[in-house]
C-alpha positions in Angstrom: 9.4 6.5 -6.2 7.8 9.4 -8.2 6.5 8.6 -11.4 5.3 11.3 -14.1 4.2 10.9 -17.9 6.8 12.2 -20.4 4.5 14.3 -23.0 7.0 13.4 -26.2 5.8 9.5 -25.4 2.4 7.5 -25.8 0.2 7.9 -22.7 -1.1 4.3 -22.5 2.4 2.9 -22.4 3.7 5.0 -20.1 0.7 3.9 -17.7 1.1 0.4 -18.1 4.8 0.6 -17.1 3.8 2.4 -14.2 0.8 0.1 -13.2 3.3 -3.3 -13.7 6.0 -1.1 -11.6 3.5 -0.8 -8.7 2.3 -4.7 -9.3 5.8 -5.2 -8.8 6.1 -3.2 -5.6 3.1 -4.9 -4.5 3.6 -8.3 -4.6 7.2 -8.0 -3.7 6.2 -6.8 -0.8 3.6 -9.2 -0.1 6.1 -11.5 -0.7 8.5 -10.6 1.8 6.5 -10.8 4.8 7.0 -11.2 7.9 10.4 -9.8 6.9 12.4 -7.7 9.4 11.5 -4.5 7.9 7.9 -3.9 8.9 7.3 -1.4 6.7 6.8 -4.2 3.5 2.9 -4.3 4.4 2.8 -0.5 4.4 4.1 -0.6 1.0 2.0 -2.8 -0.7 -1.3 -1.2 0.2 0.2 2.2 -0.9 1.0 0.6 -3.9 -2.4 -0.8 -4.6 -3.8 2.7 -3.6 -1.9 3.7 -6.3 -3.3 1.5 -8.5 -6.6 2.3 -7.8 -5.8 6.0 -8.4 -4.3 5.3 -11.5 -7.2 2.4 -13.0 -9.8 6.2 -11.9 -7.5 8.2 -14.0 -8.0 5.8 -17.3 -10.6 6.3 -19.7 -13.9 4.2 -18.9 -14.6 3.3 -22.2 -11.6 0.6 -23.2 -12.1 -1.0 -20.2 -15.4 -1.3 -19.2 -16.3 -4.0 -17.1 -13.1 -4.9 -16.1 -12.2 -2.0 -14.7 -14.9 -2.1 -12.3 -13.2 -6.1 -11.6 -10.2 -4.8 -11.4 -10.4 -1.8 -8.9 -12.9 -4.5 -6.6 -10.3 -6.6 -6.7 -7.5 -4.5 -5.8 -10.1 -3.0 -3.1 -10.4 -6.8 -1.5 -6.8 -7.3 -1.6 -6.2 -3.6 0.6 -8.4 -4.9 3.0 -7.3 -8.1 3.2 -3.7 -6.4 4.1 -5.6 -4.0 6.6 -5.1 -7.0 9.7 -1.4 -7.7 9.2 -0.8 -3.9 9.1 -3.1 -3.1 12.0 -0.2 -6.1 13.9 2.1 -4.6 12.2 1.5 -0.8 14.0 0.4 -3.1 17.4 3.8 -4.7 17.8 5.6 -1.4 16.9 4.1 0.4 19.9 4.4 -2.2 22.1 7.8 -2.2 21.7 7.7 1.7 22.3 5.8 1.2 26.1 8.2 -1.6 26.9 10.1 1.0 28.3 10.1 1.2 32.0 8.1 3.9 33.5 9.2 6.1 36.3 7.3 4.9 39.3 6.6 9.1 40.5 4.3 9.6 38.0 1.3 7.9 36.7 0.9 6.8 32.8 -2.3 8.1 32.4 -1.6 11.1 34.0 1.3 12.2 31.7 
């Protein structure tokens, strides 16, 4: 889902909608898991990349301390996400080798 900033509207609205739009995407993705698409973890730390992305591009003054909260936070929450991806990617590929090999030539060798 692109997202860009419409010049003709105010700039601080615009990026809240987009930061409660990747929120969204976040937690309903967070939500969903395990769900048969295995992709849901994927998309919820590339939404809270986002995030972080977007909380850098905002000025530092209106925020101050809680933007440094706020982008820790989000930091914690990606790496608390980093294990179940990491299965995530594991059980993908070994669902890929469960193929049989063909007993003439050697895996490592190929």
């Amino acid at each position: 889902m692109k997202r860009s900033l419409d010049p003709g509207k105010k700039t601080a609205g615009q990026l809240r909608l987009i930061f409660q739009q990747l929120c969204t995407v976040a937690s309903q993705a967070i939500d969903a898991y395990p769900s048969p698409d295995p992709e849901g973890i994927h998309t919820a730390r590339k939404a809270i990349k986002r995030l972080r992305a977007l909380l850098r591009l905002l000025p530092k003054r209106p925020l101050g301390k809680q933007r440094y909260t706020l982008n820790r936070a989000l930091r914690e929450s990606a790496n608390l996400l980093r294990p179940y991806r990491d299965r995530e990617v594991l059980l993908h590929n070994l669902t890929q080798w469960r193929e049989p090999l063909r007993p003439t030539r050697s895996p490592v060798l190929c």
